[in-house]
N, C-alpha and C positions, 0 to 999 in steps of 0.2 A: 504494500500500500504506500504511494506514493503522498509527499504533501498536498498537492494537489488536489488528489482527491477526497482527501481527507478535511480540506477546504468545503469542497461538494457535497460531503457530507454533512457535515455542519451546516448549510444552507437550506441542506435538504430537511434535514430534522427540525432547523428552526422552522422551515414553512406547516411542516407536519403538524405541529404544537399549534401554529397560528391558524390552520383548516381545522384540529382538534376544536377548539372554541367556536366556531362554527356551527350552530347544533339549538335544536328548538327545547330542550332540555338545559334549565342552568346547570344542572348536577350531573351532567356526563354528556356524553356526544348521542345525540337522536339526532341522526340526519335522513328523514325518508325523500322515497324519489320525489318531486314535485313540490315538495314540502318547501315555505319562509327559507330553511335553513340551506337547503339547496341553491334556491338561487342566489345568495348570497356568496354560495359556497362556488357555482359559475362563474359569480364577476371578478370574485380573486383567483382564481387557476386563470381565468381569460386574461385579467393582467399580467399574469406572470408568464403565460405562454408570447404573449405580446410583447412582453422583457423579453425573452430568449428570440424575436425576430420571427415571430410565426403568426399569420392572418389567422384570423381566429372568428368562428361563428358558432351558435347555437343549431344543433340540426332539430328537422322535427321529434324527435323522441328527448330531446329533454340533453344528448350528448355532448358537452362541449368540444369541438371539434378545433385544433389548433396545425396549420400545414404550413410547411418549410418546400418551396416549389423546387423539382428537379431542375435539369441545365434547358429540357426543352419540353415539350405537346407531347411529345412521343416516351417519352420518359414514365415507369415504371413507379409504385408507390409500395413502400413499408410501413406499417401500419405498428404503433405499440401504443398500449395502452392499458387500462382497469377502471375501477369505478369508486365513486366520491362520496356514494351513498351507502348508507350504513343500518346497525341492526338496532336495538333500541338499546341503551347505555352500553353502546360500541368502544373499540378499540379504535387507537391514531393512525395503526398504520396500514389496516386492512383493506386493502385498495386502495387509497391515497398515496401510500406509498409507490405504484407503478408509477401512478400518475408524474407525481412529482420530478422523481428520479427520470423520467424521459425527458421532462423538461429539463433538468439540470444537462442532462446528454445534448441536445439541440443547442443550449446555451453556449455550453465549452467548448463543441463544435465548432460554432457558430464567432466565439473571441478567437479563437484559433486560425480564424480562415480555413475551415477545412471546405472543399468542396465536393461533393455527394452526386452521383450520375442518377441517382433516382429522387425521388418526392419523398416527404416525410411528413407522416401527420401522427399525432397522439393526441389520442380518444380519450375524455374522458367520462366515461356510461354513469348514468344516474340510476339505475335499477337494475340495479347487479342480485340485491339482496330477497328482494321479491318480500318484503314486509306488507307496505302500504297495501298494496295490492296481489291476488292471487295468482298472478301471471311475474316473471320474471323475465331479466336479459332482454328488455325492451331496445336498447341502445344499441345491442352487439348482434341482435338478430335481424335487427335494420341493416345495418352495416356489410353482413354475411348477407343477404339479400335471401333469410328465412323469417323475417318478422310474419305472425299471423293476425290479420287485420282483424278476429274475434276477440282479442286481447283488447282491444281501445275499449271493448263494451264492460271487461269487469269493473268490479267498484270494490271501494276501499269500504270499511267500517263506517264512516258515514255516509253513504249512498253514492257516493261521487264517485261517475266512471271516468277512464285511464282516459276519454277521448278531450271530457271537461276539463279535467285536471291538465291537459299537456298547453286545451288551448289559453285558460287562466294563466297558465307558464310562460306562453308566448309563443309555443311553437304552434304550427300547421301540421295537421296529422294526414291531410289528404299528400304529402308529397314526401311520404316515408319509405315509398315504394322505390323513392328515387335515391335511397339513402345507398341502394346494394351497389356494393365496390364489386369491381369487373373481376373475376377472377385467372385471365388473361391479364391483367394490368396490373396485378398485386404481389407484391415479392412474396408475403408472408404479414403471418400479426404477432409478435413475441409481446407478452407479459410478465412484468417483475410482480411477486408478490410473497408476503411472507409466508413459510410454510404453513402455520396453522396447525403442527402439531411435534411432535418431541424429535422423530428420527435423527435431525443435522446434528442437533444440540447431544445427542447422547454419543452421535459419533465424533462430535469434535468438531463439526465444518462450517466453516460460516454460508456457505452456499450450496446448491443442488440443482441439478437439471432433472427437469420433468418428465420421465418416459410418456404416462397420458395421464386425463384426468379420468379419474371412476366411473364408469357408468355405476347407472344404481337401480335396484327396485327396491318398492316400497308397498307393504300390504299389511294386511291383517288375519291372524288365523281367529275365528270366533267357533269353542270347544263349547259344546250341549251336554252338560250330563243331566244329573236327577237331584235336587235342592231336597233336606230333609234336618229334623232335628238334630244337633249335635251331638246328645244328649243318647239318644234312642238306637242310633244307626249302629250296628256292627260295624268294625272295621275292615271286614274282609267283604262285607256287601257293599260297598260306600264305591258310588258312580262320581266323586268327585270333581270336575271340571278345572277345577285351580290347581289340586294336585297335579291333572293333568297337563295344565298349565305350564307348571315349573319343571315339571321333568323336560316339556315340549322346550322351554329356556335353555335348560345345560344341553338339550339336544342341537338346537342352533348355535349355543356358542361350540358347539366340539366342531359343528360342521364350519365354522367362520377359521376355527383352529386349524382344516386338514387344507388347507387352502394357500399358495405363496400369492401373499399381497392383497389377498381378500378378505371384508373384513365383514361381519353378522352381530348387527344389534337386535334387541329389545328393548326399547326404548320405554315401554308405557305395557303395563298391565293394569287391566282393571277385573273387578270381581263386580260382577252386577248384581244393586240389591245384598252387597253381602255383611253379614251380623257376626257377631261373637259368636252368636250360638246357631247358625246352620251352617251346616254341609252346602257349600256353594253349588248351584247347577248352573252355573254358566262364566265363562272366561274369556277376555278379550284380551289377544296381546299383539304388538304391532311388530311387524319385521323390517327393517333396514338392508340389505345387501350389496353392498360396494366392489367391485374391481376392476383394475386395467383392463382385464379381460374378461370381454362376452362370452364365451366359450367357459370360463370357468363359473361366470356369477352363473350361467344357467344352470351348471351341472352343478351349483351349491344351492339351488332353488329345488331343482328336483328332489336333490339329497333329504333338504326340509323336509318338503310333502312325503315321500316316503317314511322318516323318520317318525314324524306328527304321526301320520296315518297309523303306523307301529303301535305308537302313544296309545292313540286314542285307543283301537282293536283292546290293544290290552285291558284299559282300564274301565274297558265299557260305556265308553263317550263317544261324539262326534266331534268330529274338525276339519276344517272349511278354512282352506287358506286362498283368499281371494288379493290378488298383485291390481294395486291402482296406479301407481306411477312404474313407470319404465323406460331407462334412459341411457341408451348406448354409450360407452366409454367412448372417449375423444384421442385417438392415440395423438403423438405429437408426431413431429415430420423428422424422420429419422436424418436428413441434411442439415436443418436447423440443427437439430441437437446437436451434432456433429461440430457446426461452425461452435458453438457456445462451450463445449469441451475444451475446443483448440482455445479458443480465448481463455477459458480456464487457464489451462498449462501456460500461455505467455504470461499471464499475471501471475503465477506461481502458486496457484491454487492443484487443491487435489478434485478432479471432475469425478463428482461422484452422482450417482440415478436413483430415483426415487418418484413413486409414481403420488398422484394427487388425488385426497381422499376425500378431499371439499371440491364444491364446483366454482368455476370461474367462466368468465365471460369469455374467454377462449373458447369454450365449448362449443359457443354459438357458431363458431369456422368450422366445424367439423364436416369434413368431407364436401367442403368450396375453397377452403383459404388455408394453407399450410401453417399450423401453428407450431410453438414452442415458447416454456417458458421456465421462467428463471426462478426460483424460493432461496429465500434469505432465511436465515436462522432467529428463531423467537423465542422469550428466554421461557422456557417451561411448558413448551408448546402450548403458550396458551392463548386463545381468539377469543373473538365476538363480546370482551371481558374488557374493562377503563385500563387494567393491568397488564395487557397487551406490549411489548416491548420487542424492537431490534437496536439494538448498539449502532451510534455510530460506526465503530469498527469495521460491521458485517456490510453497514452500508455503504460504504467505500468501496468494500470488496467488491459488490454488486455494480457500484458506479464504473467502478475500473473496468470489470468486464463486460458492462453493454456498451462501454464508449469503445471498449478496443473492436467489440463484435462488430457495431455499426461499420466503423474506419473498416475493416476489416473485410469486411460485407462492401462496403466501396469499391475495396480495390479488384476486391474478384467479380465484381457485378460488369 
């Protein structure tokens, strides 16, 4: 880590503290998409992208959109970016951090006289988080040219759909369509973002390269037995549903366990209607299922239902595991990855892989726009928390190699 950068980084964390305050909450950061806090939170990234020498506009979804023009019309565009919106008493750096950090890249670029044979623009998405409203990745699915015009109609908690909300914002939603970047004209979209969870930190590295982000499913198993006195019931006759439940628990975590890089939660059980004193008849517990790979979350989904079913057969119950969400893993562009390794090694870092167990707005490029991206180390793996932390240190690390990547990216472009 050079002074320099280390300069950069210190800019960059002072502006992260100053977006931190930003936030319709005095007592922590609530920044939802469309929300006071956002647009406030637009006209300073807009300034500072305007410091770093970049035209800067509001696209229709709410994006702040900041571009650095190539040498000519014909010329090619790279795209980085994240999002400025956040979860309800959020962390500093979780998406703000891309954002930032790209900007500090175009700046020092930019003092330096470097000259770039392609366009540069960084995004920065307002509804990453998907709070306000029950649709997400409004900004990045515009952009990837998969936004779905059904999304302008849901509504937030107070009645108001995404279409009101964008045009009180200031944007036009009728010309979102026009937001989709060519995928012939597009280098790639790399995102820096902090990891979000423990791995860098327990092996020592201030950085990591993203093999893909998770696909995921998401359901519910609801278990029927037979509700009876606690009191009364033998225990060799007992149709218990909760029981069944909890074994159905260690059965999914074993199966999250036979898995590399997949992970099986439980997040929520509930006992309907359930007392001290009966034998429960009925169990609701939610499934989680995450990983790299499609091919494995399937074959730890079947594993489930065969398991459960096991469950159930035994203990004289039913179980009905019904998948509501389902979400193809986004692998990352094994080129990209490639160049960000090499930048690794010249800054004298160890390039180490690790795939993403949270979703990001990268996602939204899946299979239109080659993506890749970058995690920084966070101290305790911990997100979406006030206590949220990356060290100056690791962000230097970070600065140093998406400015050597870009330059780098120059010269072979």
């Amino acid at each position: 880590m050079n002074g320099s950068a280390a300069e950069g980084a210190a800019r960059i964390s002072a502006r992260l503290r100053e977006l931190y305050a930003v936030s319709d909450d005095p007592g922590g950061l609530t920044r939802l998409t469309l929300s006071p806090s956002h647009k406030r939170a637009v006209d300073l990234v807009s300034r500072w992208m305007q410091e770093a020498g970049l035209a800067t506009r509001l696209d229709p979804t709410g994006t702040v959109v900041g571009r650095r023009e190539g040498p000519n019309a014909s010329a090619k565009t790279l795209l980085i970016g994240s999002h400025i919106d956040s979860v309800r008493n959020g962390g500093m750096f979780d998406g703000p951090l891309g954002v930032v950090l790209a900007i500090e890249v175009l700046r020092r670029l930019g003092n330096l006289g470097r000259k770039l044979p392609f366009a540069v623009e960084v995004l920065a998405f307002g509804d990453e988080e998907g709070v306000r409203f029950p649709t997400a990745l409004t900004g990045s699915r515009a952009a990837a040219g998969t936004f779905d015009p059904a999304a302008l109609d849901s509504r937030d908690a107070a009645g108001v759909s995404r279409r009101d909300a964008l045009t009180a914002f200031g944007c036009d939603p009728a010309w979102i369509a026009a937001e989709a970047r060519d995928p012939a004209r597009t280098l790639g979209y790399l995102e820096v973002h902090i990891e979000q969870g423990p791995v860098l930190e327990t092996r020592g590295l201030p950085l990591g390269v993203v093999t893909a982000i998770n696909g995921a499913s998401r359901g519910e198993i609801v278990i029927k037995g037979v509700a009876g006195h606690s009191g009364t019931i033998p225990m060799h006759m007992r149709h218990d549903a909760a029981a069944a439940g909890a074994q159905a628990l260690l059965a999914i975590e074993d199966v999250g366990r036979s898995f590399e890089d997949l992970v099986a939660t439980v997040g929520r059980f509930d006992i309907p209607n359930g007392a001290v004193n009966v034998v429960p008849g009925a169990a609701r517990l939610s499934v989680d299922v995450r990983s790299p790979s499609d091919r494995d979350r399937a074959l730890a989904l079947k594993a489930i239902r065969t398991r459960v079913q096991a469950i159930a057969q035994q203990r004289g119950v039913t179980a009905d595991l019904a998948i509501t969400y389902d979400m193809p893993a986004a692998p990352c562009d094994p080129a990209l990855m490639q160049r960000f390794e090499r930048a690794f090694a010249r800054q004298g870092y160890e390039p180490f892989r690790l795939p993403s167990g949270a979703g990001h707005d990268a996602m939204a490029f899946r299979g239109r726009i080659p993506i890749a991206m970058l995690f920084v180390r966070c101290r305790g793996g911990v997100s979406h928390r006030p206590d949220e932390f990356a060290s100056d240190a690791d962000i230097a690390c970070a600065l140093a190699v998406m400015e050597d990547y870009v330059e780098t990216f120059a010269a072979r472009a």
